[in-house]
C-alpha positions as CSV (number, residue, x, y, z in Angstrom):
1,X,-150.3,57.9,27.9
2,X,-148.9,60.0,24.8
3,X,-147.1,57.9,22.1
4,X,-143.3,57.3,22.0
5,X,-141.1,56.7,18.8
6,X,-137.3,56.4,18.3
7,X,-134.8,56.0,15.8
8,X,-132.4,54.1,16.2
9,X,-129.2,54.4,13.9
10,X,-130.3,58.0,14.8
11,X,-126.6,59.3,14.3
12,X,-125.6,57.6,10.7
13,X,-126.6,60.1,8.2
14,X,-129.9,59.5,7.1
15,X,-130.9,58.7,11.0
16,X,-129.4,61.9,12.1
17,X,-131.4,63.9,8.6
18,X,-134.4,62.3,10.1
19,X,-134.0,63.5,13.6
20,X,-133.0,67.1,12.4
21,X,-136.3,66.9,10.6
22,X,-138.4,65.7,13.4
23,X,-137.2,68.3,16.2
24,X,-137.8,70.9,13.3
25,X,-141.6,69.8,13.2
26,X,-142.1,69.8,16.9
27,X,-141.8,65.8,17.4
28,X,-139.6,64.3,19.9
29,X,-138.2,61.3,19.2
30,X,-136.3,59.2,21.5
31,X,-132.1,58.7,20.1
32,X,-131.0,55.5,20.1
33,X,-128.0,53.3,18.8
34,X,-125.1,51.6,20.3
35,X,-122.5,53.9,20.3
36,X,-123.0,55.8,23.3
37,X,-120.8,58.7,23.1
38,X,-122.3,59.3,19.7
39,X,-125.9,59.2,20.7
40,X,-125.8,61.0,23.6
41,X,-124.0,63.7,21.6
42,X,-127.0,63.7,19.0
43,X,-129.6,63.6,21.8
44,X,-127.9,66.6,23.7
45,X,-127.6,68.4,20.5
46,X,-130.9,68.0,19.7
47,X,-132.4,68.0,23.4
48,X,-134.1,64.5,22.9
49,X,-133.9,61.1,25.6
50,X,-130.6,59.3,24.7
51,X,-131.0,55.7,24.8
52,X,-128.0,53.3,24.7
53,X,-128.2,49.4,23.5
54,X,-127.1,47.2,20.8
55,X,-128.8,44.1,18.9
56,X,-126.5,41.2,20.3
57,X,-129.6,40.2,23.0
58,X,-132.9,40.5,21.3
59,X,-134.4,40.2,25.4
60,X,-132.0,42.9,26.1
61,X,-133.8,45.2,22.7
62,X,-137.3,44.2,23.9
63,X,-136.3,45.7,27.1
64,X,-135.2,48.8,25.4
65,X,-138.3,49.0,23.2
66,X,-141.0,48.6,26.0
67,X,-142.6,51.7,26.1
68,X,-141.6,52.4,22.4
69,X,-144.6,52.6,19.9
70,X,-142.7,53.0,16.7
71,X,-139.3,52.4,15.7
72,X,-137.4,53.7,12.6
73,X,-134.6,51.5,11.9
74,X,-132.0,53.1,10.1
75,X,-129.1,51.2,11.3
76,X,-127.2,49.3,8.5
77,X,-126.1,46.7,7.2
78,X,-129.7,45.6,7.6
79,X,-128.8,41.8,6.4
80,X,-127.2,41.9,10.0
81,X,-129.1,44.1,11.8
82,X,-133.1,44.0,10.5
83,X,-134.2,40.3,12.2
84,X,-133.1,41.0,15.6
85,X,-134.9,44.5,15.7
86,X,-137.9,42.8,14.1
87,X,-137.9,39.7,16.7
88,X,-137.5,42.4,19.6
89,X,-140.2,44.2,18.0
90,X,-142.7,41.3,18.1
91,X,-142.5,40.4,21.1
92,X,-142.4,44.4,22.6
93,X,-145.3,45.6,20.6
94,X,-143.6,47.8,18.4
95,X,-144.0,48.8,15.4
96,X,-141.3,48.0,13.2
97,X,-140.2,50.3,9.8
98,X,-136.9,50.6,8.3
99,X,-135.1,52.2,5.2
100,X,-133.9,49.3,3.8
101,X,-133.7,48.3,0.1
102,X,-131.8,45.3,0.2
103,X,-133.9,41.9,-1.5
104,X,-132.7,39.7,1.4
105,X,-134.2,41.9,4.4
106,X,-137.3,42.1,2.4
107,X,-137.8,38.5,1.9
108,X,-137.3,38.1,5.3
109,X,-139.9,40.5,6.9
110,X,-142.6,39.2,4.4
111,X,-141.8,35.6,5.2
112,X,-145.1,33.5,6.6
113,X,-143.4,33.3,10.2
114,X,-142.6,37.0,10.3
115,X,-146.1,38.0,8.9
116,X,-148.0,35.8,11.8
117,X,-146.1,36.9,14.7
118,X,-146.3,40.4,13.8
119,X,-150.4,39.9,13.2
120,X,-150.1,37.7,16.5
121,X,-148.5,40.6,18.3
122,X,-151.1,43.6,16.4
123,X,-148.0,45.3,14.9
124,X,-147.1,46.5,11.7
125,X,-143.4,45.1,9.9
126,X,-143.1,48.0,7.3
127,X,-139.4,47.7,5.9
128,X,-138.0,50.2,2.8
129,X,-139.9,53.0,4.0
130,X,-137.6,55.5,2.8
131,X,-136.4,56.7,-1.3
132,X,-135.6,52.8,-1.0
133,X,-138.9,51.5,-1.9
134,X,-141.9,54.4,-1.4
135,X,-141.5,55.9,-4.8
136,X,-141.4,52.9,-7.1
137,X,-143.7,51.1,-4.7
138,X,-146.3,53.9,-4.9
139,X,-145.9,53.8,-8.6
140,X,-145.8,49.9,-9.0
141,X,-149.6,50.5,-7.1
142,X,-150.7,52.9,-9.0
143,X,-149.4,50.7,-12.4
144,X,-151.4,47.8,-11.3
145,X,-154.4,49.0,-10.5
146,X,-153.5,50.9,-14.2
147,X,-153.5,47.2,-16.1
148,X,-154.9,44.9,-13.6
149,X,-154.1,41.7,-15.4
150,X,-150.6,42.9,-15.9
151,X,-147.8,40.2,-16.2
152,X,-144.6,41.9,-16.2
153,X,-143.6,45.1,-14.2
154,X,-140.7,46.9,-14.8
155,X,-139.2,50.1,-12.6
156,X,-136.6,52.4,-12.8
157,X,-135.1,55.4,-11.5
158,X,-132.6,58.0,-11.6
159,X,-130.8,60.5,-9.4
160,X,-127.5,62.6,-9.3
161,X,-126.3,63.0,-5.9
162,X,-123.4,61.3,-4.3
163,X,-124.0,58.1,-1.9
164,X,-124.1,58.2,2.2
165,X,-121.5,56.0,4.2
166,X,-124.4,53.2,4.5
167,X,-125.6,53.2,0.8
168,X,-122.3,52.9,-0.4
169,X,-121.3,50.0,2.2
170,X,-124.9,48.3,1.3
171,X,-124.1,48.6,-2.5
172,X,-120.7,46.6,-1.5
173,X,-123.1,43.5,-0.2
174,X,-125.3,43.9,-3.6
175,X,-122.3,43.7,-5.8
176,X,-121.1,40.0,-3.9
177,X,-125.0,38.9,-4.3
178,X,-124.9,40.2,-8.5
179,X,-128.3,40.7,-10.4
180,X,-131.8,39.8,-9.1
181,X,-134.9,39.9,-11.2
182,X,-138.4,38.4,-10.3
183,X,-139.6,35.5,-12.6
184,X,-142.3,33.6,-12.8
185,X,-143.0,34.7,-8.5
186,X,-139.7,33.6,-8.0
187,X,-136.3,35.9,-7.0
188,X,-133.7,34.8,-9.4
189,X,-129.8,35.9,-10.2
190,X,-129.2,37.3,-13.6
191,X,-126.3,39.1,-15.5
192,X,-126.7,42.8,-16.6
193,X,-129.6,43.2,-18.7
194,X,-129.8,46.7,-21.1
195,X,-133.3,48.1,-22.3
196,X,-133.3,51.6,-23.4
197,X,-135.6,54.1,-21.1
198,X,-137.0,57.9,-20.9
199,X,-137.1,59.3,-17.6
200,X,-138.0,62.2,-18.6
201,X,-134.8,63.3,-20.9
202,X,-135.4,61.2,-24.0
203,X,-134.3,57.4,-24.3
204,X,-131.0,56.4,-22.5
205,X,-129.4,53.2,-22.1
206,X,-130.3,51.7,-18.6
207,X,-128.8,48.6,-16.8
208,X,-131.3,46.2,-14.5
209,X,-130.6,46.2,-10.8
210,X,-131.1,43.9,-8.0
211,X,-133.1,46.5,-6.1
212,X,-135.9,46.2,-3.5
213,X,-138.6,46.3,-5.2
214,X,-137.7,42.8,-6.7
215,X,-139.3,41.7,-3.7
216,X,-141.9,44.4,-2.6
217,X,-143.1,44.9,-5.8
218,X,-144.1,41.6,-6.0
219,X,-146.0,41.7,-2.4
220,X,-147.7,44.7,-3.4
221,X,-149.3,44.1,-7.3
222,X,-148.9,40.3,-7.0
223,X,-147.1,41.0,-10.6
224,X,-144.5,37.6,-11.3
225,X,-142.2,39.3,-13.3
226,X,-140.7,42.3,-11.9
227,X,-136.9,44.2,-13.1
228,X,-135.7,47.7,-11.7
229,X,-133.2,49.5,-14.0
230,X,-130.9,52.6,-13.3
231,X,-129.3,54.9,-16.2
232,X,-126.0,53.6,-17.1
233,X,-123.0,54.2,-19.9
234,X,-121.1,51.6,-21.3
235,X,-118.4,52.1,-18.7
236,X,-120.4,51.3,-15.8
237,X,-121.9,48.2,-17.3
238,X,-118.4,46.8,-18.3
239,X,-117.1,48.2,-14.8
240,X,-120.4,45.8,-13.3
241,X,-120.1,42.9,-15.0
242,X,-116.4,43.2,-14.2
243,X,-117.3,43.1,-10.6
244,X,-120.0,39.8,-11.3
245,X,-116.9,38.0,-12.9
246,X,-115.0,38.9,-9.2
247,X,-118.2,38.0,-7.1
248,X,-116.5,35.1,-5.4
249,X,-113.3,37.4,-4.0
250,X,-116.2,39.8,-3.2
251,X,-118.1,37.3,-0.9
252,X,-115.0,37.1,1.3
253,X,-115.3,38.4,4.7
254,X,-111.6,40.1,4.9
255,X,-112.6,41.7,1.6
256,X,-116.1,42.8,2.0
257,X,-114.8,44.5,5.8
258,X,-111.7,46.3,3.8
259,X,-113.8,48.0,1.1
260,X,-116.3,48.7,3.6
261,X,-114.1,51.1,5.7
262,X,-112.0,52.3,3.2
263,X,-116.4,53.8,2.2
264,X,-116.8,54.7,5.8
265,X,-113.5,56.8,5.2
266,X,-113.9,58.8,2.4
267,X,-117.7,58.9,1.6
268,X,-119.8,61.8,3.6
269,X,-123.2,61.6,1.9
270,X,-124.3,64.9,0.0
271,X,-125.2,67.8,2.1
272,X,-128.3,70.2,1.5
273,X,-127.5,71.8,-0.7
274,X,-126.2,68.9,-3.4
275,X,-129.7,67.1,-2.5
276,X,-131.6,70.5,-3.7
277,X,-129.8,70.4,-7.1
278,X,-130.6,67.0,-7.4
279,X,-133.7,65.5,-7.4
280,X,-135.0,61.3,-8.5
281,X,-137.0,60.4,-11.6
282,X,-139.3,57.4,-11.1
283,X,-140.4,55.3,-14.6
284,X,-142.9,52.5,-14.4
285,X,-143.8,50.4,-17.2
286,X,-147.0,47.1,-17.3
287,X,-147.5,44.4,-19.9
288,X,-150.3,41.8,-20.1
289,X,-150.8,38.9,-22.0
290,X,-152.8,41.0,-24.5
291,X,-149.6,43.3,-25.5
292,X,-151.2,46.1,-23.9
293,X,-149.0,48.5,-22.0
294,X,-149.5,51.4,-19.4
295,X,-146.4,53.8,-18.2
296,X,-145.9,56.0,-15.5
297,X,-143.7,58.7,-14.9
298,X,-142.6,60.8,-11.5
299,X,-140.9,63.4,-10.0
300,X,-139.7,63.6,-6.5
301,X,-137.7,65.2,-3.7
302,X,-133.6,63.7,-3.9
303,X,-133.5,60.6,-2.5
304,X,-132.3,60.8,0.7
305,X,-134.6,64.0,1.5
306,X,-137.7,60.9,0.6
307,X,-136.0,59.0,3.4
308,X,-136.6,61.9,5.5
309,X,-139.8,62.4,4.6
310,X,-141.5,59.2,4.1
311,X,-140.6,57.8,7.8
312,X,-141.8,60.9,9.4
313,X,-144.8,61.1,7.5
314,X,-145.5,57.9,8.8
315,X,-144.7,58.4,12.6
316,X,-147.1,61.4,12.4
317,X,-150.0,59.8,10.5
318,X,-149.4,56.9,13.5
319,X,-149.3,59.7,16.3
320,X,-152.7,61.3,14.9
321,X,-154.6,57.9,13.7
322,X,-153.0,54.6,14.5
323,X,-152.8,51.7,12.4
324,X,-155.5,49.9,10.9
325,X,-152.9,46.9,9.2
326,X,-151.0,44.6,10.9
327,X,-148.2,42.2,9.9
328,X,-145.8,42.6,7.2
329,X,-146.5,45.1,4.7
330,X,-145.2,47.3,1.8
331,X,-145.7,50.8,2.0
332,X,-147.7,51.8,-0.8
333,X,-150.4,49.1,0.5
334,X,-150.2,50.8,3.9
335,X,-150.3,54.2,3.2
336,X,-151.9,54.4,-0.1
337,X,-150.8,54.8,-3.9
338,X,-151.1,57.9,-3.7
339,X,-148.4,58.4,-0.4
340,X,-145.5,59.7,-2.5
341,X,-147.4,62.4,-4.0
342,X,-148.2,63.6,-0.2
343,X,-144.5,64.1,0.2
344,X,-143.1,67.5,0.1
345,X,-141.3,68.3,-3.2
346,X,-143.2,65.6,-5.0
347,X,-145.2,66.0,-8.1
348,X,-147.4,63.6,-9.1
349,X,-147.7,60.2,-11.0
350,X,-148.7,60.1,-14.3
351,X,-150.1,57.4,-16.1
352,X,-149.4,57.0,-19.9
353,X,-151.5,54.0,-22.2
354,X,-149.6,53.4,-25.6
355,X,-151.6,55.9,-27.2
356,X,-151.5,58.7,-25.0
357,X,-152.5,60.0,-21.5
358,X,-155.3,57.7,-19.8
């Protein structure tokens, strides 16, 4: 019997990039979500099986998933959506990858009770398998294995384009929630903090984040003290610790639904052409107790054009291989340190000691 995958999300816009992609490459993905005039448009479009259910019932999912090997998740906000597709996933037998980057959903798949069912049920929980976390994850690897008695990781990236619908809404949640930084093992909440970093255009002023791989990172070095920064001028750091000051109005329900559609509204995401102009910087950075330091630097494919590629690069390594892993895992520890580089557009990652190339 031949292997069966689906994406479901499949008409957002990184679910329908990824479907484009796949029908491109031969593959034939089953189309799912729970808007049924929108997926069976997609699926018709793209001549693939529509299939038509939402998360309220996770029986109801398992049905839906009962001949489905793999799932791509791409259906946000994933703080709502992510533990019902996992649950349905355990107990169907499938596979389970998303392209997540929020701290929460993280946490969640690489909890004890997430990481023994899925071992209990042979599958794989493989969440932030897109720009959001294979890059930094890949180079956080790579970084580790670098300096293995590293105590302090620290990530950061940078790219031009404009947002999709769901980044923008999901960057809405992460402004309510403020900073995160890993320290000491533990996820904490922290104001803006400014270091200055070269991604490859000399030193600029970058602002830490409270990005995914707060969480992954951790999970895949074993590092305790982990930040992620983005490049930032002095307008957006006032304009983001203006938001932490407001973080109780932007908690509220009515307020965190009205900015969410007035994004849904305007925002698009960047077509193919703004993605080519635009491609991500990765910067990784270790510490030990000793003082000693190793960097690493990378260029890759935009974004969202990674959250094309990385999925299906995984769906097609399972179609020709399998899994060997089960249970909850990052993707640089399933698919190598090296798995960003086998992306197309990707260069590879350099690592830098204090003193020069290693």
């Amino acid at each position: 019997m031949s292997k069966q995958w689906m994406i479901y999300g499949a008409y957002g816009y990184s679910g329908q990039l990824i479907a484009e992609e796949a029908v491109r490459r031969g593959l034939k993905p089953i189309i799912a979500g729970r808007d049924s005039d929108k997926v069976k448009a997609l699926a018709d479009r793209l001549a693939l099986e529509p299939r038509v259910f939402d998360l309220s019932e996770v029986s109801a999912v398992k049905n839906s998933l009962r001949d489905v090997d793999v799932v791509i998740h791409c259906a946000g906000p994933f703080s709502a959506t992510s533990a019902p597709m996992i649950e349905a996933c355990v107990r169907s037998g499938t596979h389970y990858f998303d392209i997540t980057g929020e701290i929460s959903v993280f946490e969640h798949a690489y909890s004890p009770a997430v990481n023994h069912k899925a071992k209990e049920a042979g599958i794989v929980v493989c969440p932030g398998a897109g720009f959001d976390v294979i890059p930094t994850d890949c180079v956080a690897l790579t970084l580790s294995e670098a300096l293995p008695d590293a105590t302090h990781l620290t990530l950061a990236f940078a790219g031009g384009s404009a947002l999709s619908p769901g980044t923008a809404k999901t960057s809405i949640e992460g402004l309510a929630e403020g900073g995160k930084i890993r320290q000491g093992g533990k996820i904490v909440s922290t104001g803006v903090l400014l270091r200055k970093i070269d991604l490859g255009r000399g030193l600029k002023q970058a602002m830490s984040i409270a990005w995914g791989d707060v969480s992954t990172a951790f999970h895949t070095t074993g590092i305790k003290n982990i930040s992620v920064f983005i490049p930032a001028s002095d307008k957006t750091v006032r304009m983001v610790r203006l938001a932490q000051l407001l973080r109780p109005a932007l908690r509220m329900e009515m307020v965190q639904n009205f900015l969410k559609k007035q994004m849904e509204k305007r925002i698009k995401g960047p077509d193919s052409g703004v993605r080519q102009r635009n491609r991500s910087n990765i910067w990784g950075e270790v510490k030990n107790a000793k003082g000693q330091v190793r960097y690493a630097r990378l260029e890759t494919a935009n974004g969202y054009d990674v959250t094309v590629y990385g999925p299906l690069a995984i769906v097609e390594h399972y179609l020709a291989h399998g899994f060997k892993a089960s249970g909850s895992i990052t993707p640089a520890k399933l698919m190598g340190k090296d798995f960003i580089s086998q992306l197309p557009e990707s260069g590879k990652i350099e690592v830098f000691g204090v003193d020069g190339a290693l």
